[in-house]
N, C-alpha and C positions, 0 to 999 in steps of 0.2 A: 567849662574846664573841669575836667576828673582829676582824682586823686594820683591819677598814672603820672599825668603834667607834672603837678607839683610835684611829685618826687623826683621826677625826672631831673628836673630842675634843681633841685635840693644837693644832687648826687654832682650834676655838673658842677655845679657852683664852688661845691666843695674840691673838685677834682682843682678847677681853675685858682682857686684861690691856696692849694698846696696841702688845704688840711688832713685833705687822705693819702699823702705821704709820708706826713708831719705825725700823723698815727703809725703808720709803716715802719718809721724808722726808729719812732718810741718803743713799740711794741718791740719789734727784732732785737735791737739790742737789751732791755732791761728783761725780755724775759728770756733772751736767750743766754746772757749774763748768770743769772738766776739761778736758770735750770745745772749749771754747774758747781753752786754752792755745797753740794755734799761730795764734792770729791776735794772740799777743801778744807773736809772737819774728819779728821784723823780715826774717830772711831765710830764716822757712818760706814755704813753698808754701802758704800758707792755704787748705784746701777743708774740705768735709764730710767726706770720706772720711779729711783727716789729722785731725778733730775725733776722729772717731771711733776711730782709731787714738789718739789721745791719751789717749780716754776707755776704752779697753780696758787698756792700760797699765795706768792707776789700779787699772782694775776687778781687776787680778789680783792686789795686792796688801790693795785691800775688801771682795771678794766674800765670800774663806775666812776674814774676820775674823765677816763678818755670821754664815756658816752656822756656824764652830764655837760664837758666842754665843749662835746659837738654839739649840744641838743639844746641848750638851758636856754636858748637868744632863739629859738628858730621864730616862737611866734613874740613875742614881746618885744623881741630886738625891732620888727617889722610892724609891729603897734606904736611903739614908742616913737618911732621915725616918721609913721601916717605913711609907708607902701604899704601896711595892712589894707588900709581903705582902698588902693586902687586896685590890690591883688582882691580884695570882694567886689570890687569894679568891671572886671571879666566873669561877673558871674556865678565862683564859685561857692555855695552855704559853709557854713564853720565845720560841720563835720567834715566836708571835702577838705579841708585844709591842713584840721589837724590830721586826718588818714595819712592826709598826702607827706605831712612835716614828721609822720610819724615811720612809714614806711620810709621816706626819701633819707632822714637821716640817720636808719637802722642800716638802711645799703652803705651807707658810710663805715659805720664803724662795724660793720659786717666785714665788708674789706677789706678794712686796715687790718682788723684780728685777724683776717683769716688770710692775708699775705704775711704780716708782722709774722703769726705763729709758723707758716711752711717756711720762711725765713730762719726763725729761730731755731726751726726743727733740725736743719745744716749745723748750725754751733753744737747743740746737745748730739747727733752722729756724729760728730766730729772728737766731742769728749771725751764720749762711751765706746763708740766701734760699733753703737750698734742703736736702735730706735724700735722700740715695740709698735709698730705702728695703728694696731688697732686701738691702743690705749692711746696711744696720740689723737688719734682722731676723735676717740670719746671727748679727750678733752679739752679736744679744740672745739667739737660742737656745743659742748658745756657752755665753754668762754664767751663763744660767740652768743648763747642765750641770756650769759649773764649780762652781756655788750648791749643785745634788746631790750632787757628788761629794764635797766638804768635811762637808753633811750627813751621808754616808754614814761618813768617816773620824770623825766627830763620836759619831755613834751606839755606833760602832763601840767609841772610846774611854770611853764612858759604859758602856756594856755587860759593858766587861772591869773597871772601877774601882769601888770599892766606895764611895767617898767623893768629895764636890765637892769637897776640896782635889786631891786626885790628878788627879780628870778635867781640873781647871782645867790641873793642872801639864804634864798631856798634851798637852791642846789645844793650850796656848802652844806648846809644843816640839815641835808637827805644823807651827804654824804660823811659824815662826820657822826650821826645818828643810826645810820645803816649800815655802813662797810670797817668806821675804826672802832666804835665806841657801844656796839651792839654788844659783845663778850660781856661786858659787863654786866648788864642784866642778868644772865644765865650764872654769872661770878657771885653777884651780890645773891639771889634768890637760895644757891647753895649754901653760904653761908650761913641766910636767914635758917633757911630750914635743915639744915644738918648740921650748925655749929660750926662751920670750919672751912675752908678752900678745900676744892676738889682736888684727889690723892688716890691712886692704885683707881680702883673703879668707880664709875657714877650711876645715881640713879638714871633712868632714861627718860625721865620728864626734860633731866640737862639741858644733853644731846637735841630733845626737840626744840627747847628754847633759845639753845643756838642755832637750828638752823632754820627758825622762824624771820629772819632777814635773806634779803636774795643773796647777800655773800652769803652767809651760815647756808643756806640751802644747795648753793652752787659748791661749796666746798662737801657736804654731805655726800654730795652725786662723784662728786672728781675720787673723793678715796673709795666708794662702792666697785668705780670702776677701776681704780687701782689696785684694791685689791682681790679682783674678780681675776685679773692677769697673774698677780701670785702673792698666794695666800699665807707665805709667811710674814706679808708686811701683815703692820696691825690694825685692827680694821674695827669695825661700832661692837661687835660682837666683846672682843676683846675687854673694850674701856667697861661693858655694860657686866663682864664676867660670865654674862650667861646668853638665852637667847633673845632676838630683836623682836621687842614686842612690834602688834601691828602699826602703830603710832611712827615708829620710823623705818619703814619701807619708802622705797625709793619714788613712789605717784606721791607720797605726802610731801616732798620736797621738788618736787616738780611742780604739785600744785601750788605751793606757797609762789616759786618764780614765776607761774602764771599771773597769779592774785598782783603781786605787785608791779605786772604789767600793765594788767586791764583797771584796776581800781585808780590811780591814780588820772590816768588817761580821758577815764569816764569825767570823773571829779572836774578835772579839768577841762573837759569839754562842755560841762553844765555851765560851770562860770563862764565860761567863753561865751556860751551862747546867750547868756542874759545878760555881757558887758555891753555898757555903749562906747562905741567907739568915736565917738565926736568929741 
């Protein structure tokens, strides 16, 4: 059995069971909802492009909720129960499985973003009159990496846990660790070393320390490309006052969502493979 199976199966499963609509119609409505928050605060600049920066905001706080509740059960739910044992029964090794659990429940929340967002994109043309649509699509690709990357930390913590209370207890605490409570770091460090909360410009060590989490780095990428479409929003150059050292160029925040793709994944496929499952 290959890793195509399993995902295959993974994708079905989910279709059958409602959850990739049940993302569909979360996504649509809370970020399409969203994306029209700034034409309801009197002294924004109301456009499309701050719709969409509005509705990215959200997204980085919804996204890693969606993928770790698709993903956090895929292999523990199936250890805990013992079909782990009959699914390595037809054959397949632990790598093949987690690929497969890895890939099959990325097509899931690949999906639901990327129907949920062409969905939501009808409410914000609707609001505006209008949709920049290359920057749409930037940051629906964004979304959708940010969607795999939590898949992946998801997997990852399924892989290493032997029980759905544990994997739960992880997820929570990737998610409450990396998507709410990451600011703080880059909050606390300024104060230590400048005396004070951040005010008019920051140094750009900040800037990287927030976007050393896959939100912070998914958000990093979304205003790059927001403000590449137009350049009077306010953009890194701005906060930083002067020019973007090389430190935050846009491959270093691609790589950090890399990193927190593959490194957990890895992790959790060590342990996987030296657990006993008896």
């Amino acid at each position: 059995m290959s890793w195509r199976i399993i995902a295959r199966r993974e994708l079905s499963d989910a279709i059958q069971s409602r959850l990739l609509w049940g993302l569909v119609a979360v996504i649509t409505v809370m970020i399409g909802l969203t994306s029209t928050v700034p034409l309801l605060l009197p002294e924004a600049r109301a456009s499309a492009l701050m719709g969409l920066g509005a509705a990215s905001e959200f997204a980085a706080m919804l996204v890693p909720i969606v993928a770790l509740v698709a993903a956090y059960l895929s292999i523990a739910g199936e250890r805990e129960s013992g079909s782990l044992r009959i699914l390595l029964g037809l054959e397949p090794n632990r790598r093949t499985i987690v690929a497969g659990k890895f890939v099959g429940r990325s097509a899931v929340v690949v999906a639901g973003l990327g129907i949920g967002f062409m969905l939501a994109s009808l409410i914000t043309w609707l609001a505006y009159g209008s949709l920049p649509v290359a920057t749409f699509l930037a940051v629906l690709g964004l979304t959708v990496v940010l969607g795999i990357v939590f898949v992946g930390i998801a997997v990852g913590i399924s892989a290493a846990t032997a029980t759905r209370a544990r994997a739960m207890t992880l997820g929570i605490a990737s998610y409450l660790s990396l998507a709410l409570l990451w600011d703080l770091v880059p909050q606390g460090a300024h104060l230590i070393v400048e005396g004070g909360a951040p005010s008019g410009t920051v140094p750009g060590w900040f800037l990287l320390l927030e976007g050393l989490s896959p939100s912070g780095a998914y958000s990093a990428l979304v205003t790059r490309a927001i403000v590449a479409s137009d350049s009077s929003i306010p953009g890194p150059a701005d906060l930083l006052g002067g020019s973007i050292p090389f430190y935050l160029e846009w491959w270093v925040f691609a790589l950090v969502l890399l990193t927190w793709t593959a490194v957990p994944l890895i992790i959790g496929y060590r342990m996987f493979e030296r657990a006993d499952l008896n």
